[in-house]
C-alpha positions as CSV (number, residue, x, y, z in Angstrom):
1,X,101.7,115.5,123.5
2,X,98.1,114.3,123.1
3,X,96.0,111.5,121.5
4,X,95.3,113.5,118.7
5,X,91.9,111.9,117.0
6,X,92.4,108.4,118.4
7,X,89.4,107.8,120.7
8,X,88.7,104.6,119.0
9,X,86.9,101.5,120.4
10,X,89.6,99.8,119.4
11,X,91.9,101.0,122.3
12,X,88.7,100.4,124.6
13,X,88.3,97.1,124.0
14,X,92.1,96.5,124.2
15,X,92.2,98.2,128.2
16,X,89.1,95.7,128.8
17,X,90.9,92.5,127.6
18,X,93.9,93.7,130.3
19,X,91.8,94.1,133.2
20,X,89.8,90.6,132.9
21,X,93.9,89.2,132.5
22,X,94.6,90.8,135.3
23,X,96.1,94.5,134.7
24,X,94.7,97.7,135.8
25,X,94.2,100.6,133.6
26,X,96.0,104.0,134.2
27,X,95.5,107.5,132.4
28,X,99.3,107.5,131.7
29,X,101.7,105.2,130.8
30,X,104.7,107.1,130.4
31,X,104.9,108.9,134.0
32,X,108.2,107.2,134.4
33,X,106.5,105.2,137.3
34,X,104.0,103.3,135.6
35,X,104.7,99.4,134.8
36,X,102.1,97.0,134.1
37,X,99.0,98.5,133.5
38,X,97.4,99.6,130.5
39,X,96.7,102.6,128.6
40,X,95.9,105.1,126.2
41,X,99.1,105.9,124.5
42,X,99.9,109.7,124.0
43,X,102.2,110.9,120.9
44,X,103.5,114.2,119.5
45,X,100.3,115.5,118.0
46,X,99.5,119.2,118.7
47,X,96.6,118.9,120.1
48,X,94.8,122.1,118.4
49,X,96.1,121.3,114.8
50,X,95.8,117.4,115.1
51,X,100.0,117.4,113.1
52,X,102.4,115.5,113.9
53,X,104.8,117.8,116.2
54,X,108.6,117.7,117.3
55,X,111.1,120.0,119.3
56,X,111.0,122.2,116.0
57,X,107.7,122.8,115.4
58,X,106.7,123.1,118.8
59,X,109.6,125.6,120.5
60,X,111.7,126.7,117.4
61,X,109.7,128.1,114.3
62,X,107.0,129.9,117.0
63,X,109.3,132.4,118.2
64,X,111.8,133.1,115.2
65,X,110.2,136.1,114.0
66,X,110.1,137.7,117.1
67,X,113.4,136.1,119.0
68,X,116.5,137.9,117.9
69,X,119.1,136.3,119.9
70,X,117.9,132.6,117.8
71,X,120.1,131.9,114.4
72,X,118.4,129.1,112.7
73,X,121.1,127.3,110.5
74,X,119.8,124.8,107.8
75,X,122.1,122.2,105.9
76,X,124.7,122.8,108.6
77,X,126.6,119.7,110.6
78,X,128.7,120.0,113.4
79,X,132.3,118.0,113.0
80,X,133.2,118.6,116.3
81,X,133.5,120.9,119.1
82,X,136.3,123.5,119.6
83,X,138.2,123.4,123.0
84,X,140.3,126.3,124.2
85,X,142.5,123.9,127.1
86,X,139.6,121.9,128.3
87,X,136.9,124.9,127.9
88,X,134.6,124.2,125.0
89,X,134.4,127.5,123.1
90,X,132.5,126.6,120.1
91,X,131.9,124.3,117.2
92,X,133.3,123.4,113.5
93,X,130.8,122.6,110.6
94,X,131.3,121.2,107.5
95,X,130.2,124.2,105.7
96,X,133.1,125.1,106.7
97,X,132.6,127.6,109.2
98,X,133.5,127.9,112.8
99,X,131.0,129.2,115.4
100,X,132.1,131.2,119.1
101,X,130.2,130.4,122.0
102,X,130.1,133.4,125.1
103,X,129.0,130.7,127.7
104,X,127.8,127.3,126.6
105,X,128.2,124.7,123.7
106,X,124.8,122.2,123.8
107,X,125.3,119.0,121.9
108,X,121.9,117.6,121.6
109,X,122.4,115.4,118.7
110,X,120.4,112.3,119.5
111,X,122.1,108.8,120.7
112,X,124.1,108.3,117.2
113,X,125.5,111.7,116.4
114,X,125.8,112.8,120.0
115,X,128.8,110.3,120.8
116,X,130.3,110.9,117.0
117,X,130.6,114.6,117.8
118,X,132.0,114.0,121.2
119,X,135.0,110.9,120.3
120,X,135.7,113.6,116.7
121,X,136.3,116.2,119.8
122,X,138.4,114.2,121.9
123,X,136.0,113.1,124.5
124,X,135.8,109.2,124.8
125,X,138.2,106.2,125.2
126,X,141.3,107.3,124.7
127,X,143.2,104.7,123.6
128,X,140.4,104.3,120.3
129,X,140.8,108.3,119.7
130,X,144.8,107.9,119.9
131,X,144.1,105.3,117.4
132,X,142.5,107.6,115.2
133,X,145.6,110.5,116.3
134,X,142.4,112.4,117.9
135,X,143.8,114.6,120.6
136,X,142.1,113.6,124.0
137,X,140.7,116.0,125.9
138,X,139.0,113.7,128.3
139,X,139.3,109.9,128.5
140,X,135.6,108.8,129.4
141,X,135.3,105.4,128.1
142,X,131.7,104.8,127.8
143,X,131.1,107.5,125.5
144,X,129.2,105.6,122.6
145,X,128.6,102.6,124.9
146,X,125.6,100.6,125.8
147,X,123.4,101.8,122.6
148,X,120.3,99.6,122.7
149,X,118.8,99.7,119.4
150,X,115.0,100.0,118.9
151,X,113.9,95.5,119.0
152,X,110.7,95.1,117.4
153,X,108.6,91.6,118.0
154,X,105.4,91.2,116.0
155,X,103.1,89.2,117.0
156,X,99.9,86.9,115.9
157,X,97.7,89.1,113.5
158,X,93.6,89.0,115.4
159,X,90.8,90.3,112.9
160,X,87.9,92.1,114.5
161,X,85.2,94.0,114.1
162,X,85.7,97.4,114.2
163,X,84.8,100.5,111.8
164,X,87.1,100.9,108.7
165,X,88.0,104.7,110.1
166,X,89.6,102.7,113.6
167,X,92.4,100.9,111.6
168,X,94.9,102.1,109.3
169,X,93.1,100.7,106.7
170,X,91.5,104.2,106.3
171,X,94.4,105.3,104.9
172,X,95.8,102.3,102.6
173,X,92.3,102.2,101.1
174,X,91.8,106.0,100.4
175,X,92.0,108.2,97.2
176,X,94.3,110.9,96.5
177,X,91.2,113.2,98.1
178,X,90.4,111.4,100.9
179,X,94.0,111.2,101.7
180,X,94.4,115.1,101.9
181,X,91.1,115.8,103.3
182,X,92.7,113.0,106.0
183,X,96.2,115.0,106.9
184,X,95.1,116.5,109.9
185,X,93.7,113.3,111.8
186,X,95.0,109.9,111.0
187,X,97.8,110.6,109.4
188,X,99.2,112.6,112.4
189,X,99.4,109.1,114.4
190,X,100.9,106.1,114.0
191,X,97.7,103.7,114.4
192,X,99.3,101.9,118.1
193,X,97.4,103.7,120.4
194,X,97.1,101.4,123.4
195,X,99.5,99.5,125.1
196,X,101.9,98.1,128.4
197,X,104.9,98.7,130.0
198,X,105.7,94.4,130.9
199,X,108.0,94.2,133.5
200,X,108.1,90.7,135.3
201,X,107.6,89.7,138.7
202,X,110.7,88.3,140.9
203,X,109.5,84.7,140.7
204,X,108.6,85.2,136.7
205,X,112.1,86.0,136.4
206,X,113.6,82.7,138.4
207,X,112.2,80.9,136.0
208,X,113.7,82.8,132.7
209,X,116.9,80.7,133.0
210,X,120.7,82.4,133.8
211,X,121.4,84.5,130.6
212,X,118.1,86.7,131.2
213,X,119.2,87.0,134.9
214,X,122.1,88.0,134.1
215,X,120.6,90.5,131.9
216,X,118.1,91.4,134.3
217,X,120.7,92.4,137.4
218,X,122.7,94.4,135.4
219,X,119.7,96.8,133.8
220,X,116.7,96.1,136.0
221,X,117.5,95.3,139.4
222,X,116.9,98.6,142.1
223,X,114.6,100.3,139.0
224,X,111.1,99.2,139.5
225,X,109.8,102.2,136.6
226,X,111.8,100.2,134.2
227,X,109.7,97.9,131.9
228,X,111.5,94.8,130.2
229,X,109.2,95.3,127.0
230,X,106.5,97.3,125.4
231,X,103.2,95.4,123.9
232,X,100.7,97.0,122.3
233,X,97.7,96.9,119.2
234,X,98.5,98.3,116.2
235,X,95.6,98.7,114.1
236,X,96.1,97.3,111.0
């Protein structure tokens, strides 16, 4: 995680506008404490290359030439997992090919495929898998529940004044060059570099009628780190 190249004025200017409305600056936003206060907003750039990074990159490709005990399989997806009683013991692919585990079988497939592989491997609600003549290993009903997707709002559209190289505009307005010579700076973020974690007062939220309260008692209530919504500046 880091900022990559974005010390822009733009962000700047943005954490000034908070605090004369009221909201304090802090160095970091995601410290799973943090709500309503403004700041820099840290992505996964290597900080030495200035690329994009992910789990990959960062913990997978370093060490395969030297760790021996790692098997790397490309084009490869899991169907489900293989159970011995109720021990899992390994997994099915749709190559097809069936892989032992000796201790452990991770599934770290993200929010979608993580449920999938579980209900295709009997673990969910078990009336739905008997529907499907999936034998149940273990009737856990909220597997695959509650997915939130990813709401997106946009906002009014401000122009300021700001140098061309602190907006995306950079990049839509760049030759083929420039737009190489570019790879390992601007195009490693995302151009929303500054932003808040909004979470409403008690009193803001007497006044947000019954259907957000409702909302709000069942996901917010006793969780003070959790923020109702993200706003930030994207720099168009």
């Amino acid at each position: 995680m880091s900022y990559g190249d974005s010390d822009y004025k733009l962000g700047d200017d943005y954490i000034e506008a908070a605090k004369r409305n009221g909201i304090d600056s802090t160095p970091d936003v995601n410290d799973f404490h943090t709500v309503n206060k403004a700041g820099r907003w840290p992505k996964w750039i290597n900080p030495k290359t200035l690329k994009r990074s992910d789990a990959a990159h960062g913990f997978v490709h370093p060490v395969r030439e030297d760790q021996d005990n790692l098997h790397l399989l490309t084009e490869t997806r899991v169907v489900r997992i293989l159970f011995e009683e109720n021990r899992a013991i390994g997994v099915e692919t749709t190559t097809p090919m069936t892989v032992r585990a000796r201790r452990y079988v991770i599934i770290s497939a993200g929010a979608l495929s993580t449920p999938q592989i579980l209900q295709r491997s009997g673990i969910g609600d078990a009336v739905k898998l008997e529907a499907l003549d999936i034998h149940v290993i273990s009737n856990l009903p909220d597997v695959g529940q509650n997915y939130q997707d990813h709401l997106l709002m946009s906002k009014a559209a401000y122009r300021v004044d700001a140098p061309l190289d602190n907006t995306i505009t950079t990049v839509f307005q760049s030759s083929d060059e420039t737009l190489t010579a570019l790879s390992d700076g601007p195009f490693g973020r995302n151009f929303l570099d500054t932003g808040i974690k909004l979470r409403p007062t008690d009193e803001e939220v007497l006044g947000m009628g019954l259907a957000f309260q409702k909302l709000w008692n069942e996901f917010f209530v006793g969780k003070p780190d959790k923020p109702v919504m993200y706003i930030g500046m994207f720099s168009t």
